[in-house]
C-alpha atoms as an extended CHARMM CRD file, in Angstrom:
* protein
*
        66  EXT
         1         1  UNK       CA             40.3560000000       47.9900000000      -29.5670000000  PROA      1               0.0000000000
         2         2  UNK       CA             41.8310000000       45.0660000000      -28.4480000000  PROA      2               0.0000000000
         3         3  UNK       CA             40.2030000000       42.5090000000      -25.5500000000  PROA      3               0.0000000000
         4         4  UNK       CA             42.3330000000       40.0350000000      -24.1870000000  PROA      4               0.0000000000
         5         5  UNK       CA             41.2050000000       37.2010000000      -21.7460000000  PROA      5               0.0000000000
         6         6  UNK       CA             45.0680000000       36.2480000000      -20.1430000000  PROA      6               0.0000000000
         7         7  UNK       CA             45.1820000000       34.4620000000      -16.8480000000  PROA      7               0.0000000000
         8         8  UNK       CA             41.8740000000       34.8920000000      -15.4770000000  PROA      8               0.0000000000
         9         9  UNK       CA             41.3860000000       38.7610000000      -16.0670000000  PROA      9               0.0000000000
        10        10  UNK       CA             40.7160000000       40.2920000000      -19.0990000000  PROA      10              0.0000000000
        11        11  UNK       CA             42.3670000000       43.3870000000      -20.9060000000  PROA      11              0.0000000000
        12        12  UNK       CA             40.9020000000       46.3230000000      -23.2870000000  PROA      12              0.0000000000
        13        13  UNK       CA             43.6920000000       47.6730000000      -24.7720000000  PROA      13              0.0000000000
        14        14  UNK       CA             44.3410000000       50.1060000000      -27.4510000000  PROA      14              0.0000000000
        15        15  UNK       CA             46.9130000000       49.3120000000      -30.6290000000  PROA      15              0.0000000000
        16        16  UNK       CA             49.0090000000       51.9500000000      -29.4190000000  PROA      16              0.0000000000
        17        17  UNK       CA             49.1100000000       50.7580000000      -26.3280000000  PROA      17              0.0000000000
        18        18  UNK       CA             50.4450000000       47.4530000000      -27.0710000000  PROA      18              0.0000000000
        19        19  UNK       CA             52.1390000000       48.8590000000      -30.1320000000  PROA      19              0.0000000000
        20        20  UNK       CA             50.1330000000       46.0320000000      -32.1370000000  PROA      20              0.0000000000
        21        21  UNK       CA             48.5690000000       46.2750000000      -35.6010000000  PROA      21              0.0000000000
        22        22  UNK       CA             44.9060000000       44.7920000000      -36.1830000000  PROA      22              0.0000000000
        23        23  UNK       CA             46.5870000000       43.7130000000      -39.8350000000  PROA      23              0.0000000000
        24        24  UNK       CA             48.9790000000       41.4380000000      -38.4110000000  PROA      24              0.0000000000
        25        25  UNK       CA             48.5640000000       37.6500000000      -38.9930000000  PROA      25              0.0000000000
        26        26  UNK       CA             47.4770000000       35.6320000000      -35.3910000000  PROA      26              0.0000000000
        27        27  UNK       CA             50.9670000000       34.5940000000      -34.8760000000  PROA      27              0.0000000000
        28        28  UNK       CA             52.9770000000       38.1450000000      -34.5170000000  PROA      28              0.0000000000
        29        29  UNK       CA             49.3850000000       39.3700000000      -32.5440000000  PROA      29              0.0000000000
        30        30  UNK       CA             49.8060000000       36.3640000000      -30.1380000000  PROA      30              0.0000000000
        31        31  UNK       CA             53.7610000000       37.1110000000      -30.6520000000  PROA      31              0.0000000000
        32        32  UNK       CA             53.3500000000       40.7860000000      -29.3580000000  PROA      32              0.0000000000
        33        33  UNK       CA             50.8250000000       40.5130000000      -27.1970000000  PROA      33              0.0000000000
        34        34  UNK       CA             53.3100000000       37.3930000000      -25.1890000000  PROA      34              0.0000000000
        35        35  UNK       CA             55.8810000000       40.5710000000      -25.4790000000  PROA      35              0.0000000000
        36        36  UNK       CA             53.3870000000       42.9890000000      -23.5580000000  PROA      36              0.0000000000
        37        37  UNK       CA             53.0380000000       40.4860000000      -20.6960000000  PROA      37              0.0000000000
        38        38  UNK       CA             56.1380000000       39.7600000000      -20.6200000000  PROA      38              0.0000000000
        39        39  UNK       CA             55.3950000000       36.4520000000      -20.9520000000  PROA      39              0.0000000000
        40        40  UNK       CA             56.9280000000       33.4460000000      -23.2640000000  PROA      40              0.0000000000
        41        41  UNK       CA             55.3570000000       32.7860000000      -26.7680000000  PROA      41              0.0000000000
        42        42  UNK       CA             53.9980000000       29.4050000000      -25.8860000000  PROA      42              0.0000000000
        43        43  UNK       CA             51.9740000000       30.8180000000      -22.8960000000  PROA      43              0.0000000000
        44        44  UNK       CA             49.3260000000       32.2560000000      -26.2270000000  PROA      44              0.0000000000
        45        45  UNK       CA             49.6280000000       29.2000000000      -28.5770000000  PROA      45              0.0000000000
        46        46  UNK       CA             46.7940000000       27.7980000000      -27.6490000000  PROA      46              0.0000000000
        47        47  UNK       CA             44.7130000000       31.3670000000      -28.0470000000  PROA      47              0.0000000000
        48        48  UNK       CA             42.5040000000       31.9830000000      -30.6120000000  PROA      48              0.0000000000
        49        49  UNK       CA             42.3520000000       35.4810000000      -32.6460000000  PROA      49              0.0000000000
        50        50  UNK       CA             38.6450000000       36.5240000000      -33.1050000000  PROA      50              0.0000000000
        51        51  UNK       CA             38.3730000000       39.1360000000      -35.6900000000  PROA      51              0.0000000000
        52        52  UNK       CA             35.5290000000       41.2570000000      -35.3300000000  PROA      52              0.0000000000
        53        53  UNK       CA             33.7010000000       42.9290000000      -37.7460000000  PROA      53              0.0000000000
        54        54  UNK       CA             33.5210000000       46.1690000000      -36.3350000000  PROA      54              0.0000000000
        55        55  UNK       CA             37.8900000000       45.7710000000      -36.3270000000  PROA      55              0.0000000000
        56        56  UNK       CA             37.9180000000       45.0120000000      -32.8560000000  PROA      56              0.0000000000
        57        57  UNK       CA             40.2060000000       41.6050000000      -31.7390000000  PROA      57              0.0000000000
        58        58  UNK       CA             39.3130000000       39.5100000000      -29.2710000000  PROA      58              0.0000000000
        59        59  UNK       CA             41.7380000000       36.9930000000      -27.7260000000  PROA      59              0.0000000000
        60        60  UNK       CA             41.0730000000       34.0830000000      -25.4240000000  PROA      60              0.0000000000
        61        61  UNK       CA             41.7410000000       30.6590000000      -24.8200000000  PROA      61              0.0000000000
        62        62  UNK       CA             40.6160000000       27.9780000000      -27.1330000000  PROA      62              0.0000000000
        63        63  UNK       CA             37.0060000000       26.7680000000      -25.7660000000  PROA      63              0.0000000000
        64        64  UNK       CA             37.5740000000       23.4590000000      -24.8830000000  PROA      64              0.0000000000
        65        65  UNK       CA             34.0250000000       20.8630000000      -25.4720000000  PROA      65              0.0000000000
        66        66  UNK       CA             33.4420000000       17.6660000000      -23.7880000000  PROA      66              0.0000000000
């Protein structure tokens, strides 16, 4: 299972369903994920890639401190 937090909502998506691959490195996750939304690469640079131990991803924005 994936959980993205993009734009204010967040997403549970399967691998199939965004024809993504747990395996991946961060950058063709974040690159295929920006695909999905239809949205340009950049927009998920600053996303982090939370690899849970149960398999699951999680992918949000960078917490920001301070």
């Amino acid at each position: 299972m994936i959980h993205i937090r993009f734009d204010g909502r967040s997403y549970d998506l399967a691998e199939q369903e965004a024809d993504l691959h747990v395996h991946w490195s961060d950058v063709e996750i974040k690159a295929c994920l920006a695909r999905y939304f239809d949205v340009h690469p950049d927009c998920l640079s600053v996303y982090v890639v939370d690899r849970r131990p149960n398999g699951d991803l999680l992918i949000r924005p960078e917490a920001v401190y301070g």
